[in-house]
C-alpha positions as CSV (number, residue, x, y, z in Angstrom):
1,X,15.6,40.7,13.0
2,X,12.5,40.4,11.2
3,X,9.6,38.3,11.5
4,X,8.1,36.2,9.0
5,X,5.0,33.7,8.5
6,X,4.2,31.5,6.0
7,X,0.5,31.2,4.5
8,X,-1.1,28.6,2.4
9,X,-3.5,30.1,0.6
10,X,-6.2,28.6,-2.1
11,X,-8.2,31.8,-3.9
12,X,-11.1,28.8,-5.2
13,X,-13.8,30.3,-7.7
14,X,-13.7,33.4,-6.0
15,X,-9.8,34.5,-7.1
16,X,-7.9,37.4,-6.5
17,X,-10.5,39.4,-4.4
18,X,-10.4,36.8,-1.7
19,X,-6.4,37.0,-2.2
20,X,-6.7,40.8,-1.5
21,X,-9.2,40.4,1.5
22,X,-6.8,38.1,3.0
23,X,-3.8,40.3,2.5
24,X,-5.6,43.1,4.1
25,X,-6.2,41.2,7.1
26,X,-3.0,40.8,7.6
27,X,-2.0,44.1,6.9
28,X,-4.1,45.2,9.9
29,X,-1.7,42.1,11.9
30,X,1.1,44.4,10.7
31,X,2.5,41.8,7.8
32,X,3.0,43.3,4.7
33,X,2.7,40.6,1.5
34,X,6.7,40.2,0.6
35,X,6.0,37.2,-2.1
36,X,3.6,34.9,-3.5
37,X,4.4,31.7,-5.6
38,X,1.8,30.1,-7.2
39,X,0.7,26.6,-7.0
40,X,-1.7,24.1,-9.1
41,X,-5.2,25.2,-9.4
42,X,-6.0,28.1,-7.2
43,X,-3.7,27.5,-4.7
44,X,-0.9,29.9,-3.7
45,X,2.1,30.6,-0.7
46,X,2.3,34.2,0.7
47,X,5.3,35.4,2.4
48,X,4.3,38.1,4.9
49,X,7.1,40.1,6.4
50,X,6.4,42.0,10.1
């Protein structure tokens, strides 16, 4: 069965590269990004999949 988790995430002025530093952290968790829905403003959901 696989595992799942659920991040809020808000980029703020910085954007994407703090999206992407994020990802690859948990990357190194073993998560790989399976979706991410945007929100208002800089804020986002990612879907990690184990």
């Amino acid at each position: 069965m696989a595992e799942y988790l659920i991040e809020p995430f808000d980029t703020g002025p910085e954007g994407l590269k703090s999206m992407q530093a994020f990802i690859n952290e948990k990357a190194a968790e073993g998560y790989a990004l399976a979706g991410a829905v945007p929100r208002e403003g800089y804020h986002w959901v990612l879907f990690f999949q184990r």
